[in-house]
BATOR-474465 format. One line per 10 residues: number of its first residue (from 1); their letters; for each residue x, y, z of C-alpha. Coordinates in nm, 3 decimals. Example, Ala and Ser with C-alpha at 12.3 -4.5 7.8 and 13.67 -1.06 7.14 Angstrom:
BEGIN
1 = AS = 1.230,-0.450,0.780 | 1.367,-0.106,0.714;
//
This chain:
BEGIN
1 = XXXXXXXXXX = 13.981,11.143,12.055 | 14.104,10.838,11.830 | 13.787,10.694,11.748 | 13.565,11.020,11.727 | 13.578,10.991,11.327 | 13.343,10.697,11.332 | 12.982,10.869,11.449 | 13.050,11.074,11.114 | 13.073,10.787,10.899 | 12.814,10.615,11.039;
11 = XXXXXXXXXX = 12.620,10.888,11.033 | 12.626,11.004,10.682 | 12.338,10.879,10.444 | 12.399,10.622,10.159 | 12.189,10.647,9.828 | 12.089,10.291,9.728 | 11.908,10.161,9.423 | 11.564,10.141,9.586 | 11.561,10.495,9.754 | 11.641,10.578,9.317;
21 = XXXXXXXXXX = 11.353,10.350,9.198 | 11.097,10.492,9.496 | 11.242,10.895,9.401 | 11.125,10.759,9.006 | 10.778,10.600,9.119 | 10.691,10.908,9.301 | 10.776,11.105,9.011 | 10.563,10.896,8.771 | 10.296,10.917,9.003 | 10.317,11.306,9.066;
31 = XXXXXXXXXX = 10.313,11.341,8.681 | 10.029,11.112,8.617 | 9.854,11.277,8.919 | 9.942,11.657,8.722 | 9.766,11.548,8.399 | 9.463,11.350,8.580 | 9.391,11.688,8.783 | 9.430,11.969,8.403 | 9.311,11.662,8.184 | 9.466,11.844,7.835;
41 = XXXXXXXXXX = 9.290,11.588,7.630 | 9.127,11.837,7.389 | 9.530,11.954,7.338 | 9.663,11.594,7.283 | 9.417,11.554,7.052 | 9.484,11.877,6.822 | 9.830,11.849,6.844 | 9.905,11.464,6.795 | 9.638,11.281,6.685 | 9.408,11.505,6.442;
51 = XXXXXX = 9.641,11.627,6.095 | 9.646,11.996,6.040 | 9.408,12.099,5.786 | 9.541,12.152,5.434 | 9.529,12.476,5.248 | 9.488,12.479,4.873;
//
């Protein structure tokens, strides 16, 4: 068959920008999601935003 190439072309998936920009929402939102549900707030805090205590 001559023209039995073409179905697989047609066939086969193309990645565009947008499908890369949903993939990237989706990820933000699974990660927000993750750290709305275990809420490490308490951890943040120690480990960012409060300065080790000094010892003299």
């Amino acid at each position: 068959m001559p023209g039995g190439g073409g179905a697989l072309k047609a066939m086969k998936p193309k990645i565009q920008s947008v499908d890369i920009q949903a993939a990237a929402g989706w990820g933000i939102a699974a990660a927000a999601g993750a750290i709305w549900i275990v809420q490490p707030f308490d951890w943040i805090k120690k480990t960012f935003i409060d300065k080790p205590a000094e010892e003299n």
